[in-house]
N, C-alpha and C positions, 0 to 999 in steps of 0.2 A: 355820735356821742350825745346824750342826754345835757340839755341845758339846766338840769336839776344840779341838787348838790354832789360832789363824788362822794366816794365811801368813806368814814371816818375810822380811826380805831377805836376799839372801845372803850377806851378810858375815856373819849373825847367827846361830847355831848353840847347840844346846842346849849349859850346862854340865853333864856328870853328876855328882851331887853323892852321895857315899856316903855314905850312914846313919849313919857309925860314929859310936858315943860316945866313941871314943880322938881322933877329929877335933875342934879347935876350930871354932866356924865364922867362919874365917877363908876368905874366898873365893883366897886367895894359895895356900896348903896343897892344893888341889885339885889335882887333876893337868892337864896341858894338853889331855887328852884330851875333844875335845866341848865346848873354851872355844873362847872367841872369834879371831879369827887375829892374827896379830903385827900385821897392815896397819894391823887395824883398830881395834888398844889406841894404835897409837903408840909411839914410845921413851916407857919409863918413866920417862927423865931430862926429859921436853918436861914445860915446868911454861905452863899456861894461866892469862892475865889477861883481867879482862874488865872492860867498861865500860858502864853503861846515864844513858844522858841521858833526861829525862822533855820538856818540850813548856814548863813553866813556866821551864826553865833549870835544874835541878835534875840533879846530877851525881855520880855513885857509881860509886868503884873497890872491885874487891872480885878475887876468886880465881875464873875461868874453870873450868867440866864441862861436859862434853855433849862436842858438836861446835861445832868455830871456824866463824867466821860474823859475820855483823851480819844482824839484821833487825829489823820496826820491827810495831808494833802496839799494841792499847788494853790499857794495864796495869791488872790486877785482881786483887784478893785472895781469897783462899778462906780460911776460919777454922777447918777440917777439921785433926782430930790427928794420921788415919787417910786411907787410900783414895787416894794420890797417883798411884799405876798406874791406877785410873778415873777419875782428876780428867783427866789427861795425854793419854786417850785419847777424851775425851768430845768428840764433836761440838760441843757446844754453846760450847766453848773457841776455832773457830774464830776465828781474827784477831787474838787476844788476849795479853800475855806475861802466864802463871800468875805469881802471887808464894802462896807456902802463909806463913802467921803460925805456925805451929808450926813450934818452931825447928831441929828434928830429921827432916829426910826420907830416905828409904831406908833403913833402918834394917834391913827387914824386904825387900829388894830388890823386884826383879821377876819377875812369873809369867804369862804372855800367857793366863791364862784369867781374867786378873780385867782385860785389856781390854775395853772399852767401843765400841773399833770395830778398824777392824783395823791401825792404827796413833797415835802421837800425833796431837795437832790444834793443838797450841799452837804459836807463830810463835817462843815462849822462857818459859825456868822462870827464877825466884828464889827463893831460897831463905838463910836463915842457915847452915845447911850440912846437906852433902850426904855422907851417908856412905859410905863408901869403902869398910868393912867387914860386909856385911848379914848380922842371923844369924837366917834361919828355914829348916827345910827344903825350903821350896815356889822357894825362891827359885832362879831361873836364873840372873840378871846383877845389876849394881850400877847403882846410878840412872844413873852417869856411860856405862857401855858401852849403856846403852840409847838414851839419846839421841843417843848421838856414831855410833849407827849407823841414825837415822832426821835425822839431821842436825840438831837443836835445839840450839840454843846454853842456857847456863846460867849464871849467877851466882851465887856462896856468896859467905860472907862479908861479909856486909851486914848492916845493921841493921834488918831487915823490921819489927823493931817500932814506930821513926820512918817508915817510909816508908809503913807501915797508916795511921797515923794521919795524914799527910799526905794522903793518898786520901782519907780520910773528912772531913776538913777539905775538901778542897779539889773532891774529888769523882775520877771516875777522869780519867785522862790518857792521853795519845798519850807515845809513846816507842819510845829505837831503842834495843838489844841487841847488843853488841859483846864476843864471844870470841876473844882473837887471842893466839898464841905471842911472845916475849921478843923473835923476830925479825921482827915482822911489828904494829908496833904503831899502832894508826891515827890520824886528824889528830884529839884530841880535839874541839877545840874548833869543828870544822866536823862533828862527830856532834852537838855540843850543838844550833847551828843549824839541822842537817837535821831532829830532834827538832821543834822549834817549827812544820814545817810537814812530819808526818807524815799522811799521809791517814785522814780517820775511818773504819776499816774496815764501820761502822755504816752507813755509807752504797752502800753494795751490797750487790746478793744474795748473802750468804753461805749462804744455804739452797741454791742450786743447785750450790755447790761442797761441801757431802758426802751431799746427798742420792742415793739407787741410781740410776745411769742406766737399769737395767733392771728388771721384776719379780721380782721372787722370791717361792718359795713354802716356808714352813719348816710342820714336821708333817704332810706330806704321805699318809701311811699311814696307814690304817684310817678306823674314823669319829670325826672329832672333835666336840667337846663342841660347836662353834659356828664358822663360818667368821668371822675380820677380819680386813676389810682393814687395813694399815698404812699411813697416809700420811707415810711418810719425808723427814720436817725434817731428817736429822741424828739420827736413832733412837739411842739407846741401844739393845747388845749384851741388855743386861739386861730393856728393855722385853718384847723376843722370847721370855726364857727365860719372865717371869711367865707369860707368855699360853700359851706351847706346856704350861708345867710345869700347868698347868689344863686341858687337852686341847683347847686351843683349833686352827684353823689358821690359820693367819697368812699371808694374801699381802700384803707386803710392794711398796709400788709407789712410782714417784716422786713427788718434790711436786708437779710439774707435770703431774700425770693432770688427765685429764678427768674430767668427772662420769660420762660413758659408758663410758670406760676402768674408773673404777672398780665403775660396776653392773654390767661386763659377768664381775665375778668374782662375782657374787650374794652378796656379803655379807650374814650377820647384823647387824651391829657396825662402824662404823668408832672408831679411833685415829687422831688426830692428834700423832701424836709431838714432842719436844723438838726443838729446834735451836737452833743461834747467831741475834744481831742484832738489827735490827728487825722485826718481825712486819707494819709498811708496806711495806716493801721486796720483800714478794710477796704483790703485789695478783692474780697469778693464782690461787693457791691461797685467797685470800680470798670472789673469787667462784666459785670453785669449793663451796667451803663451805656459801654461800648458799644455791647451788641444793641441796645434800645434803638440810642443813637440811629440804626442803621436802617427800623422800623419805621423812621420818620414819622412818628408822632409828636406831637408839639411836650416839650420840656422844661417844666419849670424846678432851676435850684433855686433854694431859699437857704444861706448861710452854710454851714458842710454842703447843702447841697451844690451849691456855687462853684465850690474847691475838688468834687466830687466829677462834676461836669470838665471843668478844667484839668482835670488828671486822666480822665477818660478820653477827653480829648489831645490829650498830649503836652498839657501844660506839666507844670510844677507847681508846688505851695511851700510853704517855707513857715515856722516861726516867729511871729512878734515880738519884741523886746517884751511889752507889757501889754497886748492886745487892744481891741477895742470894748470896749465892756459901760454903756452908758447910752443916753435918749437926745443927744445935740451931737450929731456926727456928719456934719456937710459933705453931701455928694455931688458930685458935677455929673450932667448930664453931656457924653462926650460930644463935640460938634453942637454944643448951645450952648448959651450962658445959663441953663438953667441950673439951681443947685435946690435940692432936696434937704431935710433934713431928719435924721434917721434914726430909729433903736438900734442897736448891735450890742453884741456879743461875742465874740469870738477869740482866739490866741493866735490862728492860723491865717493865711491868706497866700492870695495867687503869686507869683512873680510874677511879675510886670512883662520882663522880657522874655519870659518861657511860650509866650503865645506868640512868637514869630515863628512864622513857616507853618505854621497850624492853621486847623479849620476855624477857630477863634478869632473873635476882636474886642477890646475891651470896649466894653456900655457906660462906665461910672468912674470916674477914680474918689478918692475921699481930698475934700480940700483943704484938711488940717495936715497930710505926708504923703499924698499923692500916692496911696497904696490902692491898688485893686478893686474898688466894690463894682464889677458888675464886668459879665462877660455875654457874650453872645455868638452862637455858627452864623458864619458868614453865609449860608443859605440856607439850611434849615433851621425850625422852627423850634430850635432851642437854646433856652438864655439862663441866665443865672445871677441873682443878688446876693452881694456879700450882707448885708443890711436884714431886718427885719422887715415884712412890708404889711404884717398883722400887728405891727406896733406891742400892745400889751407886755410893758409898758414902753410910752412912748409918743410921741405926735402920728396923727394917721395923714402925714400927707403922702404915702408913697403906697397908702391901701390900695391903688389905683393897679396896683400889678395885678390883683387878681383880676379886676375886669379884663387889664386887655389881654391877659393870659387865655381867659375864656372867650371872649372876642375873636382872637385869633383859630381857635378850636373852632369857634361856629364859622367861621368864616373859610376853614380849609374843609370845614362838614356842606359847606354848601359848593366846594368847588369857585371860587372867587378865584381867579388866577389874576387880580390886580391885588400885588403886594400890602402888606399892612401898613398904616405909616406908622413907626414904633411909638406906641406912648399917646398919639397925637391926637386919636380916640377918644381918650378916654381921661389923658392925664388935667383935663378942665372939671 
């Protein structure tokens, strides 16, 4: 993957923003050179309303950004201060309307090198408000021209603080997302109804809608540190930089390779990459897995990949109330007192108890509900975290998986029949 910019659409064009210290940074002040085009700001006089019905009957007016629209999906919170350009763009957001609990978004605009894939993935954003005025110098656009030119609908003006705690009471919900102009306003009360029987996007493969249709290969030049494969759930932009920025090379392939397809790149190392949904919902990738497994190559899941590993292996995963979706998620390191602190994302997670009398043991639990983050074969060289460990966004104290992940590759490449000590490496 190119550390350049990804592709934009064409409405979408760089702002150039000058340096100067005589500039407020006021995005207004700018000149029109290299902004966006009149088509696609709209008249500055069109004031957007928007409407979001939840599935319970639950009903909120508030002030329309992005782009007008209605669309429908499972509503979810993220607890994130920071990082709403990789919240926005992450894969694993498929199907879903973002709600951020931090009451101030865009503040600090948008900059497409801190995408996560090469556009958003959210169906719709909430937020208590959306700023209008971004002032950092990295920034290109304002939260509102970036959606409104990937077409996401938005809502400010709400009370995200009752509507969190609603979720977390009640657990997450189905709901529809409606931004429409003064002229153009829809049948409320038949948005409420169509809410109450929105489809659970949970229940299809949303893995096959962002996974690469083709291979790719990133670090292609010279020799690298270690060939991995990637098996692409829905990857993080970021997973690729950890591995290339350690000399790794990265082929990059779809979730629905074969076990043939994938040995036919002779891999050191595979990655099971993050994705949206239920990790049942792709049973081919699961026995796929199986058979890996049997290769004995060393194994890294990273989030789906985690639950993917533990399905494979004979665990269960199950349902969250309200998931884990935020950048301060305490993990214990099982057998220390050490506790990490983590990014995540996810709806889904292991059972606890399903990994008795399996090849599994669990590596992590989370110390805010004692749920699952982290598994491991009890003798081969395959493990799994529920958690983020490329951060973005996030704190980078658990980046350390990728070294000893590699670590461990070099070390069964050199024939070391003295065990790894897990972590112990590298986790300083």
């Amino acid at each position: 993957m190119s550390e350049g910019l990804v592709p934009l659409p064409n409405n979408l064009r760089w702002r150039e923003e000058p340096h100067s210290k005589k500039l407020k940074s006021n995005i207004a002040t700018l000149p029109e050179k290299g902004s966006l085009t009149n088509a696609n700001r709209g008249p500055k006089t069109e004031e957007k309303l928007a409407f979001l019905a939840l599935e319970d009957g639950t009903a909120i007016h508030g002030k329309g950004f992005g782009a007008a629209g209605t669309v429908s999906g499972e509503v979810v919170f993220n607890t994130g201060m920071v990082g709403y350009t990789e919240a926005i763009t992450d894969p694993s957001y498929k199907g879903q309307i973002l709600m951020q609990t931090y009451p101030l978004v865009g503040n600090y605009g948008v900059n497409p090198k801190h995408f996560e894939s090469d556009r958003p993935q959210i169906q719709g954003y909430v937020v208590h408000e959306a700023c209008k005025q971004p002032s950092h110098w990295s920034s290109r656009w304002t939260i509102h021209e970036f959606l409104n030119a990937y077409d996401v609908p938005g809502i400010e003006g709400i009370d995200t603080r009752a509507l969190t705690q609603k979720i977390r009471v009640h657990g997450v919900m189905k709901g529809i997302l409606s931004v429409y102009t003064l002229d153009d306003q829809p049948d409320f009360n038949r948005l409420i109804e169509q809410a109450r029987h929105v489809p659970d996007p949970n229940e299809e493969d949303l893995v096959a809608r962002v996974s690469t249709t083709v291979p790719r290969l990133h670090n292609p030049v010279g020799r690298p540190r270690s060939r991995i494969v990637l098996i692409d759930c829905g990857a993080k932009n970021s997973i690729i930089r950890c591995l290339v920025s350690r000399g790794a090379q990265v082929v990059q392939v779809p979730a629905s390779s074969t076990v043939e397809d994938i040995m036919r790149s002779q891999p050191e190392g595979i990655v099971i990459s993050n994705g949206p949904g239920d990790p049942k919902k792709v049973p081919y990738l699961i026995e796929t897995v199986t058979k890996l497994v049997d290769e004995r190559i060393p194994i890294l899941g990273i989030c789906l990949g985690n639950q993917i590993i533990s399905l494979a292996l004979g665990g269960d995963t199950y349902k969250l109330k309200f998931g884990h979706r935020g950048q301060n998620h305490p993990c214990i390191e099982k057998g220390t007192n050490r506790c990490y602190i983590t990014s995540q994302n996810h709806g889904f997670a292991v059972r606890s108890e399903s990994t008795r009398g399996t090849d599994l043991e669990i590596s992590f639990i989370n110390a805010n509900d004692n749920t699952v983050e982290g598994i491991r074969h009890r003798e081969l060289p395959v493990e799994g975290v529920q958690w983020h460990p490329e951060s973005s966004p996030g704190p980078h104290d658990t980046e350390f998986m990728f070294d000893y992940f590699l670590d461990l590759i070099r070390r069964l490449d050199v024939g070391c029949n003295q065990p790894l000590e897990r972590l112990e490496s590298v986790r300083r």
